[in-house]
MIDOSE-1310 file (N, C-alpha, C; in nm, 2 decimals, decimal comma, always signed):
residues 210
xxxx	+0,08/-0,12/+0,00/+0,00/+0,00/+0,00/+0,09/+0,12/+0,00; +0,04/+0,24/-0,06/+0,13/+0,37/-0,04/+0,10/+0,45/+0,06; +0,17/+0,55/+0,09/+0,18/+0,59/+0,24/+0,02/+0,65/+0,25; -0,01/+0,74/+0,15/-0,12/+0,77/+0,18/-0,24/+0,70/+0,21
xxxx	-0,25/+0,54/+0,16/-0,35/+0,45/+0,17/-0,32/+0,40/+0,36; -0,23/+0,40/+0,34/-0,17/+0,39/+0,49/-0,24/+0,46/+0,61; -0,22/+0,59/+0,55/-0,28/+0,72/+0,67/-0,43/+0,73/+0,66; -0,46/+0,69/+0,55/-0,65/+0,65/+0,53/-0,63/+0,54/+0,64
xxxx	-0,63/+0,43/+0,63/-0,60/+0,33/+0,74/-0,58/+0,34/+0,87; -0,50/+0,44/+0,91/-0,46/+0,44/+1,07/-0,59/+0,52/+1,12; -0,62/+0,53/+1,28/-0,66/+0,62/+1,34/-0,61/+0,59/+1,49; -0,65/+0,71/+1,56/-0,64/+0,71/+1,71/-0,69/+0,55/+1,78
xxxx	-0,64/+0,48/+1,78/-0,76/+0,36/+1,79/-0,72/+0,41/+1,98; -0,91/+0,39/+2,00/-0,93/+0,36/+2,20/-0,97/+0,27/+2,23; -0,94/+0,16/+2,19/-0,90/+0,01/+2,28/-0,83/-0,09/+2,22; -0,71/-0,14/+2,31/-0,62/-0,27/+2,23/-0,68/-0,37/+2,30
xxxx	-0,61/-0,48/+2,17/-0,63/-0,63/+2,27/-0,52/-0,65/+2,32; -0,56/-0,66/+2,47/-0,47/-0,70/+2,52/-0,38/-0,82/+2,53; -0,44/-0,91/+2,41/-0,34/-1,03/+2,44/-0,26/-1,03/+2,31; -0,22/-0,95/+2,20/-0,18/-0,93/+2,09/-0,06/-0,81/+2,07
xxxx	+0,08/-0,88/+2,08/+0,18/-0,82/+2,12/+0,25/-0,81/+1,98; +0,29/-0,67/+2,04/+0,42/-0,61/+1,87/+0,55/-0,71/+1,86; +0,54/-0,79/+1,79/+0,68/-0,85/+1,72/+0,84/-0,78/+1,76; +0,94/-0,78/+1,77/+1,06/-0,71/+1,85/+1,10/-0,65/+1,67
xxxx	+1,08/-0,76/+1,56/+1,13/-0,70/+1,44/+1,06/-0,58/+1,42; +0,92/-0,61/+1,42/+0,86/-0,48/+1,37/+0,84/-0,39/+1,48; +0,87/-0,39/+1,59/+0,91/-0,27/+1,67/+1,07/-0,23/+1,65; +1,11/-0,31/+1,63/+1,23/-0,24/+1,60/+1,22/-0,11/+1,47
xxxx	+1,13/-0,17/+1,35/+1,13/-0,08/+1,23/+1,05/+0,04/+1,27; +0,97/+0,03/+1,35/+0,95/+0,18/+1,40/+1,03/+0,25/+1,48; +1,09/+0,19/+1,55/+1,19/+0,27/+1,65/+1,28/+0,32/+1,51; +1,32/+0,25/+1,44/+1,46/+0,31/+1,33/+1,43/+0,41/+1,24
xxxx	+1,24/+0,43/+1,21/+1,15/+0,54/+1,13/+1,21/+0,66/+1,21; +1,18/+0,63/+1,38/+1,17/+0,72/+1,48/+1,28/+0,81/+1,42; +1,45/+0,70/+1,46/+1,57/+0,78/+1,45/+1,61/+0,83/+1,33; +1,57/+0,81/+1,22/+1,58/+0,84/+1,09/+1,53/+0,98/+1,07
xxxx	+1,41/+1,02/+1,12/+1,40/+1,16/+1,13/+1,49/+1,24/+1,12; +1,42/+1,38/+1,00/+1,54/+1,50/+1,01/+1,54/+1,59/+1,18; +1,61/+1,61/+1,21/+1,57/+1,71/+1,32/+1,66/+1,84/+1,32; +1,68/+1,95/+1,39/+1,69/+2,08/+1,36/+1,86/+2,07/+1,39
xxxx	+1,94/+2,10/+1,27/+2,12/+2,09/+1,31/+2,17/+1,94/+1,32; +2,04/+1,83/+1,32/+2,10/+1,71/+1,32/+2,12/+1,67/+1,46; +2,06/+1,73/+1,58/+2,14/+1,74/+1,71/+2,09/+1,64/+1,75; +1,90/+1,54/+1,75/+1,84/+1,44/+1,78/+1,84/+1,50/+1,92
xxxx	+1,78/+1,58/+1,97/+1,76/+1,63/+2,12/+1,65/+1,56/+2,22; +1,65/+1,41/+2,22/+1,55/+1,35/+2,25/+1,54/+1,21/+2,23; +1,51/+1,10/+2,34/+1,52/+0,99/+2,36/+1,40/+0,91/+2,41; +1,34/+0,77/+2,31/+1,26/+0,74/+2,28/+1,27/+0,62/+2,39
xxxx	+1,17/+0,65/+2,48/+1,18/+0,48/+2,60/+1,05/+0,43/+2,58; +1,13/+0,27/+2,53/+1,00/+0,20/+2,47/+0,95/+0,06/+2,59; +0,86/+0,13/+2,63/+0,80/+0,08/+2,78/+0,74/-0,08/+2,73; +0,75/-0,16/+2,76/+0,63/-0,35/+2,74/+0,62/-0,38/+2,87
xxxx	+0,72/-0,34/+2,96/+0,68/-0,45/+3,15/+0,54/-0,36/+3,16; +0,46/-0,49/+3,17/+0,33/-0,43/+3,23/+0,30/-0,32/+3,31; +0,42/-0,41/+3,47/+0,42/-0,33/+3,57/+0,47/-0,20/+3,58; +0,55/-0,14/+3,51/+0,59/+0,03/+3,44/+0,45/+0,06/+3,39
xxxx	+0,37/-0,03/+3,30/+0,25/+0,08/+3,23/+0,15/+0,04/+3,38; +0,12/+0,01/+3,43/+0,05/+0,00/+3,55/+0,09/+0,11/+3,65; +0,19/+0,13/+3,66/+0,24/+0,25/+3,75/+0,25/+0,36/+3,66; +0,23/+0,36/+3,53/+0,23/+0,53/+3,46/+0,12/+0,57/+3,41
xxxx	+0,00/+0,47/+3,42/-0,19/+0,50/+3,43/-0,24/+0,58/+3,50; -0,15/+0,63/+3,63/-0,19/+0,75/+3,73/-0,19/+0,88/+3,64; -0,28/+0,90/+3,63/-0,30/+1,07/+3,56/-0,31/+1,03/+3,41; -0,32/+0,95/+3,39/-0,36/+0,89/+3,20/-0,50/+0,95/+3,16
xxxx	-0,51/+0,98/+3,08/-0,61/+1,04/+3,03/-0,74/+0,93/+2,98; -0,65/+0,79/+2,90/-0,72/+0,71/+2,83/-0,64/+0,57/+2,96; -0,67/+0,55/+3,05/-0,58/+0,46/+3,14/-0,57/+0,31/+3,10; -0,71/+0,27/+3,03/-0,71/+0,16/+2,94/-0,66/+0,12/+2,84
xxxx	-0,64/+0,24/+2,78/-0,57/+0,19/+2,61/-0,40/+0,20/+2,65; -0,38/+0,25/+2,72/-0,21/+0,26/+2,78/-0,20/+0,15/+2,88; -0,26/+0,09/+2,96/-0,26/-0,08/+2,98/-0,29/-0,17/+2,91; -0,34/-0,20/+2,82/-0,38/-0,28/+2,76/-0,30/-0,27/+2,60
xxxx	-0,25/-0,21/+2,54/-0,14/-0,16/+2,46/+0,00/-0,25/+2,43; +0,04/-0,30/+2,41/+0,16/-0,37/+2,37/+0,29/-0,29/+2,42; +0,27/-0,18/+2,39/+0,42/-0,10/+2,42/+0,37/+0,02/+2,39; +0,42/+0,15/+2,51/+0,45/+0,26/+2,50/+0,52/+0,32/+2,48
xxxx	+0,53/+0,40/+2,36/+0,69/+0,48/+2,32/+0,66/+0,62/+2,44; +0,77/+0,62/+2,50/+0,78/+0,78/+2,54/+0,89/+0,84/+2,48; +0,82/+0,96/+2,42/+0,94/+1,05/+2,39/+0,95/+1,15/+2,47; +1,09/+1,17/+2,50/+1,14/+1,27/+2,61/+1,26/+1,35/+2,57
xxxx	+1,26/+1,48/+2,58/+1,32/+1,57/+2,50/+1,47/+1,62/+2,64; +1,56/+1,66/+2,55/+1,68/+1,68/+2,62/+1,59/+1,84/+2,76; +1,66/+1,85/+2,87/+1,58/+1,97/+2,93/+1,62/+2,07/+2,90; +1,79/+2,10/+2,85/+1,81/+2,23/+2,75/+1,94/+2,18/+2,67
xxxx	+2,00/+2,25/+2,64/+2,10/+2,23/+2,54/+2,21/+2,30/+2,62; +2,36/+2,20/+2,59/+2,46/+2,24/+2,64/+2,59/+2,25/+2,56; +2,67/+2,34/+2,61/+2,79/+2,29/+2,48/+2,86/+2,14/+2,46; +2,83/+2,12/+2,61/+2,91/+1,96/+2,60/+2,80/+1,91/+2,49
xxxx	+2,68/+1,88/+2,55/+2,57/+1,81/+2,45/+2,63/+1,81/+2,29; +2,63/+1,97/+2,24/+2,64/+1,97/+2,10/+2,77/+1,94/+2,06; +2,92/+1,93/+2,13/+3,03/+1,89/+2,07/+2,98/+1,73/+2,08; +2,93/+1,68/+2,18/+2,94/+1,53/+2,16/+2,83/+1,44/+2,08
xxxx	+2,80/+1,58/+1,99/+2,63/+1,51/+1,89/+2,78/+1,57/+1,77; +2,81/+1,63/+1,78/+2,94/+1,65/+1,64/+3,03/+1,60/+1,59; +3,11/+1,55/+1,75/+3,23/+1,48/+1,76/+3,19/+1,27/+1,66; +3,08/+1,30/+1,73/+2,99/+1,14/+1,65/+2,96/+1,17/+1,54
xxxx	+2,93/+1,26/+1,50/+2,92/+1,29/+1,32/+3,04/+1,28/+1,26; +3,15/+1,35/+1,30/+3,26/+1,38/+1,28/+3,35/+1,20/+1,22; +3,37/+1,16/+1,35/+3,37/+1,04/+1,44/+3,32/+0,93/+1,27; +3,21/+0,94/+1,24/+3,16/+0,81/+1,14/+3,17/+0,87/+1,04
xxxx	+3,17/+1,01/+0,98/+3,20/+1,00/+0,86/+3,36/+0,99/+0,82; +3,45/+0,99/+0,87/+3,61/+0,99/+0,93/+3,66/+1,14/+0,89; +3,59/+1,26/+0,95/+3,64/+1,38/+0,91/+3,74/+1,42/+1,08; +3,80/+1,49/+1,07/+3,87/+1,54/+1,18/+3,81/+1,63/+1,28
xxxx	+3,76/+1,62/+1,45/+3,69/+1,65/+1,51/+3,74/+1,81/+1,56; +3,60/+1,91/+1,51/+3,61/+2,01/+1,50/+3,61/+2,08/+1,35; +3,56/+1,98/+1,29/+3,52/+2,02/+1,14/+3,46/+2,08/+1,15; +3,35/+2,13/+1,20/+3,19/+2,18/+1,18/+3,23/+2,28/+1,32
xxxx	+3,35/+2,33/+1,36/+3,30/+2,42/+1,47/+3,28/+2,57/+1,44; +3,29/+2,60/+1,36/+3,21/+2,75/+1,33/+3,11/+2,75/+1,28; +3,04/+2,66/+1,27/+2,91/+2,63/+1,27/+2,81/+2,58/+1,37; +2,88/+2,53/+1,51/+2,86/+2,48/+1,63/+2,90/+2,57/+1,76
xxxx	+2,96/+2,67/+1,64/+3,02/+2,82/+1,75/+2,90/+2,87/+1,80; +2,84/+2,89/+1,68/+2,68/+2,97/+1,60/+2,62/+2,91/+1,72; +2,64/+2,77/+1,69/+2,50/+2,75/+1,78/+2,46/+2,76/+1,91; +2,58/+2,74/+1,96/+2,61/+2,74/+2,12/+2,60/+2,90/+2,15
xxxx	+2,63/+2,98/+2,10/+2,60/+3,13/+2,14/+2,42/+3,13/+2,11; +2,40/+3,09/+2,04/+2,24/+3,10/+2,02/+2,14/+3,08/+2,13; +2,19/+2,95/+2,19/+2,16/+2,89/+2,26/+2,14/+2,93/+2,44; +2,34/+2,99/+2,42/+2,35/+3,05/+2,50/+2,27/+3,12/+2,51
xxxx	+2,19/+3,22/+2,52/+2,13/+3,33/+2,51/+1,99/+3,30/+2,55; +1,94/+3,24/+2,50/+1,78/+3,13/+2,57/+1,81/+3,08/+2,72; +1,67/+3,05/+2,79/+1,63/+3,00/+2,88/+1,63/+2,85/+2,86; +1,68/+2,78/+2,94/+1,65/+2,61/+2,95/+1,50/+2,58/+2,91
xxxx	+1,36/+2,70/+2,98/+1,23/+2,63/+2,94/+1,26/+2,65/+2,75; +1,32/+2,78/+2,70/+1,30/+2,82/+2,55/+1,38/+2,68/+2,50; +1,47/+2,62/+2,56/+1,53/+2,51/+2,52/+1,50/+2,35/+2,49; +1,39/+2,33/+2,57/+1,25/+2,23/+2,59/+1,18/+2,28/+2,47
xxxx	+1,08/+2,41/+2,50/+0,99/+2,41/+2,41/+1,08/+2,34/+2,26; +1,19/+2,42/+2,23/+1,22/+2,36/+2,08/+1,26/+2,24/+2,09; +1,34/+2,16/+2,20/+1,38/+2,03/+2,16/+1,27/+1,95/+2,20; +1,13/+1,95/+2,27/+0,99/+1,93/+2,20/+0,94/+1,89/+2,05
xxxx	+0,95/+2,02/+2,03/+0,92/+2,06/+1,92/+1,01/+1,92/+1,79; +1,11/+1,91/+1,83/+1,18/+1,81/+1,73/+1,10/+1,69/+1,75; +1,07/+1,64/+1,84/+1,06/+1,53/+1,91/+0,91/+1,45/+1,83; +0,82/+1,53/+1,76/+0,68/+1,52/+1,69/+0,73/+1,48/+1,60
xxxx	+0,84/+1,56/+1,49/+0,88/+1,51/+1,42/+0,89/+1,37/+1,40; +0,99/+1,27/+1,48/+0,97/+1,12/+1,50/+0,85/+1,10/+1,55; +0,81/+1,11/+1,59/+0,66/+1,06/+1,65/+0,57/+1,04/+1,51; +0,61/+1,15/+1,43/+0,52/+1,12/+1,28/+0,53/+1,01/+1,20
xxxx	+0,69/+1,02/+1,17/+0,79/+0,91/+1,13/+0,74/+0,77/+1,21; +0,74/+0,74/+1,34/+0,73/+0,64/+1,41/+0,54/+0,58/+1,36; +0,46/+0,69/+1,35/+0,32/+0,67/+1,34/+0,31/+0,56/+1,17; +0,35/+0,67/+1,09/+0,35/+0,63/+0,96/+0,41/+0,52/+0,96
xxxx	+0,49/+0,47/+1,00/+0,60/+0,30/+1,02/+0,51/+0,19/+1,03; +0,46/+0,24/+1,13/+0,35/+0,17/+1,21/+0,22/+0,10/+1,12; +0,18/+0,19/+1,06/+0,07/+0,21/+1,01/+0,06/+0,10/+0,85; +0,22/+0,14/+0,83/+0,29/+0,03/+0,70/+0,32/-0,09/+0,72
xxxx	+0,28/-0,12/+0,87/+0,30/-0,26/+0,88/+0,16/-0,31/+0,97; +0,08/-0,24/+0,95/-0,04/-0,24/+1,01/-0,05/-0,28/+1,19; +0,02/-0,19/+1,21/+0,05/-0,18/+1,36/-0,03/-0,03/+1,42; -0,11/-0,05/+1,53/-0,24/+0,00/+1,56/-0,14/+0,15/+1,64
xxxx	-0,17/+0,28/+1,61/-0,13/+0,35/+1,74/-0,17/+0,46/+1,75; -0,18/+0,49/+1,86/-0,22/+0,61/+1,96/-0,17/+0,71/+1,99; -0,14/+0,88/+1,94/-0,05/+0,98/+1,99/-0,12/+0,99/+2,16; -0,06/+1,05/+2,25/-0,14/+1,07/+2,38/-0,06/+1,21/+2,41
xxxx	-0,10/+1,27/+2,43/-0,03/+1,42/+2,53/-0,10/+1,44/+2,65; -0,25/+1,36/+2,69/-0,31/+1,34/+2,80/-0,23/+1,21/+2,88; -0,16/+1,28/+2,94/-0,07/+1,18/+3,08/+0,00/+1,28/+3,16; +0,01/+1,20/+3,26/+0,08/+1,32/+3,39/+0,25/+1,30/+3,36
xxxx	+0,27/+1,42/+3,30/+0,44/+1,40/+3,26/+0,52/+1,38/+3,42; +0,46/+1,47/+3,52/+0,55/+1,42/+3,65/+0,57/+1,27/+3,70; +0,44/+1,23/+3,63/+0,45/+1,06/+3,69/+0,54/+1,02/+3,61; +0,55/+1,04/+3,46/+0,62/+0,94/+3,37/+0,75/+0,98/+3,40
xxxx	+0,79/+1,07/+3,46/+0,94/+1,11/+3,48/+0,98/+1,07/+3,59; +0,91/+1,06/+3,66/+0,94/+1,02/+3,83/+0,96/+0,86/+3,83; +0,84/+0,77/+3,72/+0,86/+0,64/+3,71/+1,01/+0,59/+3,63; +1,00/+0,67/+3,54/+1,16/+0,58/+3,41/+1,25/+0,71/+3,48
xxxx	+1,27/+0,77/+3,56/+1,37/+0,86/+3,62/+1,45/+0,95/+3,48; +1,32/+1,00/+3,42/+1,38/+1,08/+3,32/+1,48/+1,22/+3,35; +1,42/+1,27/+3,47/+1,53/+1,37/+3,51/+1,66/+1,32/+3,52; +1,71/+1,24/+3,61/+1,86/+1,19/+3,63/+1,88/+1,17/+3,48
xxxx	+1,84/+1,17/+3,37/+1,90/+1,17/+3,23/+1,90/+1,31/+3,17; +1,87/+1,41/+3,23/+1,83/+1,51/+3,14/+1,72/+1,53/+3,02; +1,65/+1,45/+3,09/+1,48/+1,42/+2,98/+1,40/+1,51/+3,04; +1,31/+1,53/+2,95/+1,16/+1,57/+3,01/+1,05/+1,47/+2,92
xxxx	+0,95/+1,41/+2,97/+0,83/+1,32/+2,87/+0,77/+1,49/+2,78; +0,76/+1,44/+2,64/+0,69/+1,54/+2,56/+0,53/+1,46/+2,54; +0,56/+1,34/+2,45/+0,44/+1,27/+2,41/+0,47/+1,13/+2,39; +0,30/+1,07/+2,43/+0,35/+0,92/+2,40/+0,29/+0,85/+2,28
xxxx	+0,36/+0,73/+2,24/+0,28/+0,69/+2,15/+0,26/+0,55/+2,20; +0,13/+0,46/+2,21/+0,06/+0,36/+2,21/+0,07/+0,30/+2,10; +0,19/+0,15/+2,08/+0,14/+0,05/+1,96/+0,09/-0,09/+2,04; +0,01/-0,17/+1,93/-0,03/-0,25/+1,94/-0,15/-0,29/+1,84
xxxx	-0,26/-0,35/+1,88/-0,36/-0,41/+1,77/-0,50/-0,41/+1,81; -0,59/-0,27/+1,75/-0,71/-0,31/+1,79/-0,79/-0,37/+1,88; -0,88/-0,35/+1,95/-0,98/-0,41/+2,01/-1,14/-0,43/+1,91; -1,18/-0,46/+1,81/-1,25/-0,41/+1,71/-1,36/-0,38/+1,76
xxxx	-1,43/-0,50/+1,89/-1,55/-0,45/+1,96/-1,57/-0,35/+2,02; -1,45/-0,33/+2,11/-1,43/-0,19/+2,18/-1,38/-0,08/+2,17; -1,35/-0,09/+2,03/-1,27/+0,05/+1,94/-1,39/+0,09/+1,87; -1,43/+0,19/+1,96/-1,56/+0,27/+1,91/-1,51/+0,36/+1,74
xxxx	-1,44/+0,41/+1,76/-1,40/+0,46/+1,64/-1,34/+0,40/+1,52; -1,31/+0,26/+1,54/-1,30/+0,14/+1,40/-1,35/+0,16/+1,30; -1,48/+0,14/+1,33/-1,57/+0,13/+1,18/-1,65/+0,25/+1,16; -1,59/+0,38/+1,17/-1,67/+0,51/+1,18/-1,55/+0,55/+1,03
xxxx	-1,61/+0,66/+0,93/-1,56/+0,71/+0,84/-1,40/+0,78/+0,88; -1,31/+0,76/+0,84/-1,20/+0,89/+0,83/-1,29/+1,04/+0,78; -1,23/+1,12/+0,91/-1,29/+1,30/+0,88/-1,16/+1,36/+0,90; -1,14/+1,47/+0,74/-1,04/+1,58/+0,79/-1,12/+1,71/+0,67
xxxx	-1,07/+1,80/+0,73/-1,12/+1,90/+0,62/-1,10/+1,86/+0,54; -1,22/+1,95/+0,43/-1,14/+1,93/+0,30/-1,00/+2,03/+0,25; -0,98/+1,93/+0,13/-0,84/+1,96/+0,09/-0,84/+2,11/+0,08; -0,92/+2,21/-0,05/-0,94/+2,32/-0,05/-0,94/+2,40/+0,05
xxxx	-1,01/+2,36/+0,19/-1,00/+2,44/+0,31/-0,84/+2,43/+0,38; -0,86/+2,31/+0,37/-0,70/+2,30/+0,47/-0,59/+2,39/+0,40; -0,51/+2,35/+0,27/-0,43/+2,42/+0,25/-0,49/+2,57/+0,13; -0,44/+2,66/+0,19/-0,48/+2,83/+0,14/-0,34/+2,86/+0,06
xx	-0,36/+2,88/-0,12/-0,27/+2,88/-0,18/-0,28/+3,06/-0,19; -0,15/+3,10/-0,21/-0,11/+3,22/-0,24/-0,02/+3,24/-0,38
């Protein structure tokens, strides 16, 4: 199928079966959609914890918006965004660029001068919102993967980020949870939204040509 038959196909599904678990190959091919993403300078400001122990999604249901479809789910991706940007961070997202293509480390530093004064100059929250902001990017990438191998999933931004940070101890990494994604497979009886039409504007409305 092509991508767009694909994205006709997917939706928010609200309820998995719970006895129908993601494959490690084909989780893997979404996690590698994930990292494949372009992101802003190439920096990847954000790390994807891909939750299966029950007992983790039983303890991160507190403050869940949908508390069923995040227990009963195969696996929860959390993406969690760096909490700001540092110079060490950016020389050692460089030095690994540097590092595999076999160029000499410090290739790219007047270009990484730039950025670290830029950076400088922001607030740690102004440093979240954008390394956020990257983080949807894979989440798109990871959705669409999904969807090409007919793997069921859920974006969620309804959850208690304190809980999910306090459970996988995202702070001692320099994380913050942005958004999660829910894979797994249908409930058909109890996925009220299954057999209901795909709705988005129409095309003419959505995009406004100039």
């Amino acid at each position: 199928m092509s991508l767009l038959e694909n994205l006709q196909w997917r939706h928010a599904v609200k309820a998995y079966d719970p006895t129908k678990k993601v494959s490690e190959e084909d989780l893997y091919s979404i996690l590698e959609a994930a990292r494949l993403a372009p992101t802003s300078s190439g920096l990847q400001p954000f790390r994807i914890i891909s939750v299966e122990n029950q007992e983790l999604k039983e303890k991160m249901v507190a403050g869940a918006l949908n508390p069923e479809v995040m227990r009963d789910c195969s696996h929860v991706l959390v993406f969690a965004a760096w909490d700001s940007y540092t110079d060490e961070k950016i020389d050692k997202v460089y030095d690994y660029h540097t590092d595999v293509r076999d160029l000499p480390r410090g290739r790219f530093s007047s270009y990484t001068d730039q950025l670290k004064q830029i950076y400088r100059a922001q607030t740690p929250e102004q440093h979240f919102v954008h390394t956020a902001h990257q983080s949807y990017i894979s989440l798109a990438m990871a959705m669409a993967q999904a969807a090409e191998l007919k793997i069921d999933s859920t974006p969620a931004e309804g959850f208690s980020n304190e809980v999910v940070d306090e459970i996988l101890g995202l702070r001692e990494m320099g994380l913050k949870s942005v958004v999660l994604l829910y894979l797994g497979y249908r409930d058909e009886e109890r996925d009220w939204l299954a057999n209901m039409k795909k709705v988005r504007i129409p095309m003419e409305e959505f995009v406004i040509s100039k």
